[in-house]
DRENDO-1510 file (C-alpha; in Angstrom, 1 decimal, always signed):
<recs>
REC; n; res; u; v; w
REC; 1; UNK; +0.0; +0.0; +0.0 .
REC; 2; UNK; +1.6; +3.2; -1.0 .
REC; 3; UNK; +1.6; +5.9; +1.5 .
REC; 4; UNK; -0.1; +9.1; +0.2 .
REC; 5; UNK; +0.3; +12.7; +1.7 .
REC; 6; UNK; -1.1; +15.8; +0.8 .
REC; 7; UNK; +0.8; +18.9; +0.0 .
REC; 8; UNK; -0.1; +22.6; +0.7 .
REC; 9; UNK; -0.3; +25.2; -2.2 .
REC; 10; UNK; -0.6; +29.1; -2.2 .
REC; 11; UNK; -4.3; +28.2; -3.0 .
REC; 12; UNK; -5.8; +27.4; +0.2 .
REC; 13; UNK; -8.5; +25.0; -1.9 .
REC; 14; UNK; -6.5; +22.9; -3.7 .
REC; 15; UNK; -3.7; +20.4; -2.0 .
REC; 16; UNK; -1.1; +18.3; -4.3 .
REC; 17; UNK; -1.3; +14.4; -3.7 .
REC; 18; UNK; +1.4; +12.7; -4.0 .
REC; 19; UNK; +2.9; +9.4; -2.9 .
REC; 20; UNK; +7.0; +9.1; -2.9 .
REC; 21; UNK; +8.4; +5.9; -4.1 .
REC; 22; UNK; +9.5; +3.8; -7.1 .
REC; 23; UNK; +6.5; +3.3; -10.1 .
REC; 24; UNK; +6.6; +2.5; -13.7 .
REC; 25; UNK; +4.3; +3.9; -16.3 .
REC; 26; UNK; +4.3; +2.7; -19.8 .
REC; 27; UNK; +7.1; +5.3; -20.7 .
REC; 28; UNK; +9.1; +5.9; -17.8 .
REC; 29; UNK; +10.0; +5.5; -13.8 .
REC; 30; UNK; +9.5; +8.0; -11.5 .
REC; 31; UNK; +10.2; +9.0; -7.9 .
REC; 32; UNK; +6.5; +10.4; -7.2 .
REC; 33; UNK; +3.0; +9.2; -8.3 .
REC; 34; UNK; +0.6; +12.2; -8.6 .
REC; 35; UNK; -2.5; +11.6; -7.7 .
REC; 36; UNK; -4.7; +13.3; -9.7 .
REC; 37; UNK; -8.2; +11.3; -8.9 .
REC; 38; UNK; -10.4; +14.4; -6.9 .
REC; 39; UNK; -9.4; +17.1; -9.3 .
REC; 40; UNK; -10.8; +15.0; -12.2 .
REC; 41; UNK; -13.6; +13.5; -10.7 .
REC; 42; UNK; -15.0; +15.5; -7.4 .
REC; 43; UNK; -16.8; +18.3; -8.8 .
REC; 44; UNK; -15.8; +21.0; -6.3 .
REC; 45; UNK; -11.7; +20.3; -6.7 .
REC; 46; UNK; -12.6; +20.2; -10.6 .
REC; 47; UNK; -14.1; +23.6; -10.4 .
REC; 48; UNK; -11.1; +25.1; -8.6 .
REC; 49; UNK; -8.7; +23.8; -10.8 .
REC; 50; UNK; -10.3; +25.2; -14.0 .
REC; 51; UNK; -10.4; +28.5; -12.2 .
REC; 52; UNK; -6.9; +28.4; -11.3 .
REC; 53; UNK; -6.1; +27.7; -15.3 .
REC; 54; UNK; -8.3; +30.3; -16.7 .
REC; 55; UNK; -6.2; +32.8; -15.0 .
REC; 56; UNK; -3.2; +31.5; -16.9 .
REC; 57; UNK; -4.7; +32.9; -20.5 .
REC; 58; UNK; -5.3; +36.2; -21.6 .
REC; 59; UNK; -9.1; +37.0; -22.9 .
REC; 60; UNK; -7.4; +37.5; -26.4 .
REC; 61; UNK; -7.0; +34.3; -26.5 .
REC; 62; UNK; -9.9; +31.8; -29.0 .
REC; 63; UNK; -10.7; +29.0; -27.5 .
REC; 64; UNK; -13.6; +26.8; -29.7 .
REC; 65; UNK; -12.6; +23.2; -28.9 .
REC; 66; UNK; -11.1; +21.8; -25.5 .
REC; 67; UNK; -9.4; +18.2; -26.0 .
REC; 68; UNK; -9.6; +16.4; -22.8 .
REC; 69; UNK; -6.7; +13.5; -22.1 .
REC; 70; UNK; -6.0; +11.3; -19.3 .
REC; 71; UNK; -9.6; +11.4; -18.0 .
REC; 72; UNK; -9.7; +15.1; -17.4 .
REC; 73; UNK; -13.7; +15.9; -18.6 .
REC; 74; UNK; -14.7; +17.3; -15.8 .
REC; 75; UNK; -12.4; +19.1; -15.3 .
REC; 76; UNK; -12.0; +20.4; -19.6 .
REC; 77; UNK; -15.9; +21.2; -18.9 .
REC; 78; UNK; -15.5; +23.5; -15.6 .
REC; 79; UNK; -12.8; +24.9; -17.6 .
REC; 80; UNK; -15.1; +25.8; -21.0 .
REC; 81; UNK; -17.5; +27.4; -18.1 .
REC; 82; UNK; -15.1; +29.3; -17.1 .
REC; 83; UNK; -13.9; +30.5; -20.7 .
REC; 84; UNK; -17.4; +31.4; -21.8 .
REC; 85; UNK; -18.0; +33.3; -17.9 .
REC; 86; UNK; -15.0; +35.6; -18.4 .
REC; 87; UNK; -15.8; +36.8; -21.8 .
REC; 88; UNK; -13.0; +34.5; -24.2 .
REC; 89; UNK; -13.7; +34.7; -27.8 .
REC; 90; UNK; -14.6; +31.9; -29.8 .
REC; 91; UNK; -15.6; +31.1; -33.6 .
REC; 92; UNK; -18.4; +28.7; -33.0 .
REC; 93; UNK; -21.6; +29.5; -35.0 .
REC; 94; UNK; -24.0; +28.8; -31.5 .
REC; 95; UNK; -20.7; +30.6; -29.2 .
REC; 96; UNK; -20.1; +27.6; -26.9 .
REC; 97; UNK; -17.1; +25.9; -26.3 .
REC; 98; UNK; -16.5; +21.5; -27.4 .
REC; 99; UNK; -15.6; +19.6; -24.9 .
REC; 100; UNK; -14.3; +16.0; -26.5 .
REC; 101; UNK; -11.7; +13.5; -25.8 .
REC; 102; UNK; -9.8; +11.1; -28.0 .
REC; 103; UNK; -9.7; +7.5; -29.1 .
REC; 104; UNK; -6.5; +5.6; -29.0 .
REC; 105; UNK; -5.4; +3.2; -31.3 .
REC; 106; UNK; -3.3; +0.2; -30.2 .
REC; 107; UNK; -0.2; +1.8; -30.9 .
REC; 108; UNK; -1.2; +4.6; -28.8 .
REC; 109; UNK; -1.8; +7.0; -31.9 .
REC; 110; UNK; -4.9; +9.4; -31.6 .
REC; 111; UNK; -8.1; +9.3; -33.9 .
REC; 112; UNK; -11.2; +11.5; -33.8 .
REC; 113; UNK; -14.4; +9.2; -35.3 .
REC; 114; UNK; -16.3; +11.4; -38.5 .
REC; 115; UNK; -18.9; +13.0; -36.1 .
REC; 116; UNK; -16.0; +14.2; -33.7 .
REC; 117; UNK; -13.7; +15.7; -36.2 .
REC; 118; UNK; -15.5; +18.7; -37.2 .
REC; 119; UNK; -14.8; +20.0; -33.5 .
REC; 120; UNK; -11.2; +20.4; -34.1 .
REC; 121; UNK; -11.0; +21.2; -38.2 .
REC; 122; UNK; -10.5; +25.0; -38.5 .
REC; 123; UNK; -11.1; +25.0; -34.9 .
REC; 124; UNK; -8.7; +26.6; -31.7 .
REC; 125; UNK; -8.1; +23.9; -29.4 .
REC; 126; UNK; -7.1; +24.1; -26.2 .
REC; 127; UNK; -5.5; +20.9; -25.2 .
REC; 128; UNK; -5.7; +19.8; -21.1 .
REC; 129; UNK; -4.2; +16.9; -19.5 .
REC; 130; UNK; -3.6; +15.5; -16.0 .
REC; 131; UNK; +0.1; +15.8; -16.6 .
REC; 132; UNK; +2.6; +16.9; -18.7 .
REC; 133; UNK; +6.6; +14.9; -17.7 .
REC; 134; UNK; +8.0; +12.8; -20.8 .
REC; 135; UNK; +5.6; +14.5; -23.2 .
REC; 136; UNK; +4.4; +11.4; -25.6 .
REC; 137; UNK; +0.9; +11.5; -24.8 .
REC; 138; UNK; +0.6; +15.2; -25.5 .
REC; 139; UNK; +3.1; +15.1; -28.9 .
REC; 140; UNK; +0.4; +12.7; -29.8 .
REC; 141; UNK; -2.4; +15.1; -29.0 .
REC; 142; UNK; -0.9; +18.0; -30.9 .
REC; 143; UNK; +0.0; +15.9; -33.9 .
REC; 144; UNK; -3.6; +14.8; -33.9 .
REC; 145; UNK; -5.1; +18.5; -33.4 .
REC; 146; UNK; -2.8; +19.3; -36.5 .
REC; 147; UNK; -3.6; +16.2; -38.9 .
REC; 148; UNK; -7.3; +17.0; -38.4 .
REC; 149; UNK; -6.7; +20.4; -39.5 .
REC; 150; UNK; -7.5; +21.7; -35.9 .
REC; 151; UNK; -4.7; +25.1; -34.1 .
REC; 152; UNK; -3.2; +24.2; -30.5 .
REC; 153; UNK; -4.5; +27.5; -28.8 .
REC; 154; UNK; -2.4; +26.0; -25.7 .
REC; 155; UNK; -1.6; +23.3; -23.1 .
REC; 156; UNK; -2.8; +22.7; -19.9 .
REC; 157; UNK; -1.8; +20.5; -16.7 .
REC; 158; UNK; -2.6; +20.0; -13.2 .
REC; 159; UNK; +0.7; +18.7; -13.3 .
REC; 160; UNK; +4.0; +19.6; -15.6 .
REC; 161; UNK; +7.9; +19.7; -15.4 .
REC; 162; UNK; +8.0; +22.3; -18.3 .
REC; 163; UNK; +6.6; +25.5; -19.0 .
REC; 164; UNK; +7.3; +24.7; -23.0 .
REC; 165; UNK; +6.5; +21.6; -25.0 .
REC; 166; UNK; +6.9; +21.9; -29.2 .
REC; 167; UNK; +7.0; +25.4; -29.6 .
REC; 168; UNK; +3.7; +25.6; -27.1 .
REC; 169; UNK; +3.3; +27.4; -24.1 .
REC; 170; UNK; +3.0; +25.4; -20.9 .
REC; 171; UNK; +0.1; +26.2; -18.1 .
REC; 172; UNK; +0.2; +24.1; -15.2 .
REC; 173; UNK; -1.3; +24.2; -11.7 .
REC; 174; UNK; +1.7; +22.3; -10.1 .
REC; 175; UNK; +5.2; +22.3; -11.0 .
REC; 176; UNK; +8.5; +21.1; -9.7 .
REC; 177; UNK; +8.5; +24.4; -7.9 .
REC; 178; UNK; +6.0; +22.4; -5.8 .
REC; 179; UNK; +8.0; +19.2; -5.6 .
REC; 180; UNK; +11.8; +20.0; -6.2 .
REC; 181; UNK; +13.0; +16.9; -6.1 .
REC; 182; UNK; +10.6; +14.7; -8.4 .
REC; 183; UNK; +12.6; +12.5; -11.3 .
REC; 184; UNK; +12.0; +10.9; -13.8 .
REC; 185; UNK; +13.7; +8.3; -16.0 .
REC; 186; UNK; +13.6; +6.0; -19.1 .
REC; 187; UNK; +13.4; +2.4; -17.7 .
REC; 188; UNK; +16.5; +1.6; -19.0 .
REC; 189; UNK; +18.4; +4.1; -17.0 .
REC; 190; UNK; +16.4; +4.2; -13.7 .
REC; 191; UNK; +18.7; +4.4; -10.6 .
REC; 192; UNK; +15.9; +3.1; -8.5 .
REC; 193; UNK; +15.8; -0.3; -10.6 .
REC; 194; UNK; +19.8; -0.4; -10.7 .
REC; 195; UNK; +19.9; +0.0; -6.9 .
REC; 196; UNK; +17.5; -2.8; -6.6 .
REC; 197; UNK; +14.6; -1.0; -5.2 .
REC; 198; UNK; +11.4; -2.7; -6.1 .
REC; 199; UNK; +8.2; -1.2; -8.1 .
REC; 200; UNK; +5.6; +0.6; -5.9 .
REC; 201; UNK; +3.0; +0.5; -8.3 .
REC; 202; UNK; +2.0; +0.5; -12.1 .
REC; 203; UNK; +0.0; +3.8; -13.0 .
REC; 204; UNK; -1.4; +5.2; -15.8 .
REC; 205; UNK; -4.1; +7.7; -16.6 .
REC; 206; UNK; -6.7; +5.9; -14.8 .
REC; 207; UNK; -4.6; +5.1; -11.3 .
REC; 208; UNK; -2.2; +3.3; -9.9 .
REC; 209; UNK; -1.7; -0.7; -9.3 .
REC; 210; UNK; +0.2; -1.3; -6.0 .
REC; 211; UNK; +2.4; -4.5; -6.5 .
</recs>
């Protein structure tokens, strides 16, 4: 059972979760699982986090189409409220905002169906995730925004270790500022494995899997 403590933030509402030890995700090792769970999925911690991002873009900035990864709906949906509230422009005909997420293919590639497509071609879309570390799940997302003839109007995390990724601004909740001494590694090269420290736990999007 890994051990999970909660970290305080210059936002008195929200509170990083994080557990320190050894896990594996499917492209790297790392020193801290985040635990993401209440900010996607309890309404109130969902809200808070969508107005903490909002603050992060300018009212200049077109947002039509938000692409929601690593199970983040709830939150990309509080955060569409929040862009129509606060008077952001978009170039929808009936001046609301998409909310959609992707489909994966088996070799992890992203496709949007005929009916979803039309959200993202010609449109600004603003691309949110849970985190952004080794940066494959969101070079897939961008590649798919572009392919479907769709413009990255930015990139959102609750959790990030850059404030850059492919030419695109980085907006994050959390950074390392928050945890200074989070790592991560390719599996190959993990000093935790080398040293002989067993896995923690498998995560991914959806969790973790203590072992």
């Amino acid at each position: 059972m890994i051990n999970m403590v909660k970290l305080p933030t210059k936002n008195k509402r929200m509170f990083l979760r994080v557990a320190r030890g050894h896990f594996a995700t499917s492209h790297s090792h790392i020193n801290y699982y985040i635990d993401a769970t209440m900010q996607k999925n309890r309404l109130s911690e969902a809200a808070e986090a969508a107005r903490e991002l909002v603050h992060m873009y300018k009212s200049t900035t077109i947002v039509d189409t938000v692409l929601c990864l690593d199970g983040t709906q709830v939150i990309g949906t509080c955060l569409a409220n929040e862009l129509t509230k606060d008077g952001f422009r978009n170039m929808n005909a009936h001046q609301t905002i998409y909310i959609i997420t992707p489909e994966y293919t088996s070799g992890s590639q992203i496709i949007l169906r005929d009916n979803i497509a039309p959200m993202v071609r010609g449109k600004h879309v603003l691309i949110l995730a849970a985190s952004i570390t080794t940066g494959y799940t969101m070079q897939a997302a961008i590649e798919a925004v572009q392919y479907y003839g769709g413009q990255v109007a930015g990139l959102s995390a609750i959790f990030a270790t850059t404030h850059e990724f492919m030419g695109y601004p980085v907006s994050s909740i959390f950074d390392p500022n928050n945890l200074p001494d989070y790592q991560s590694y390719e599996s190959r090269d993990c000093p935790m494995c080398k040293a002989g420290q067993p896995i923690d736990a498998l995560v991914n999007s959806f969790g973790y899997s203590a072992l």
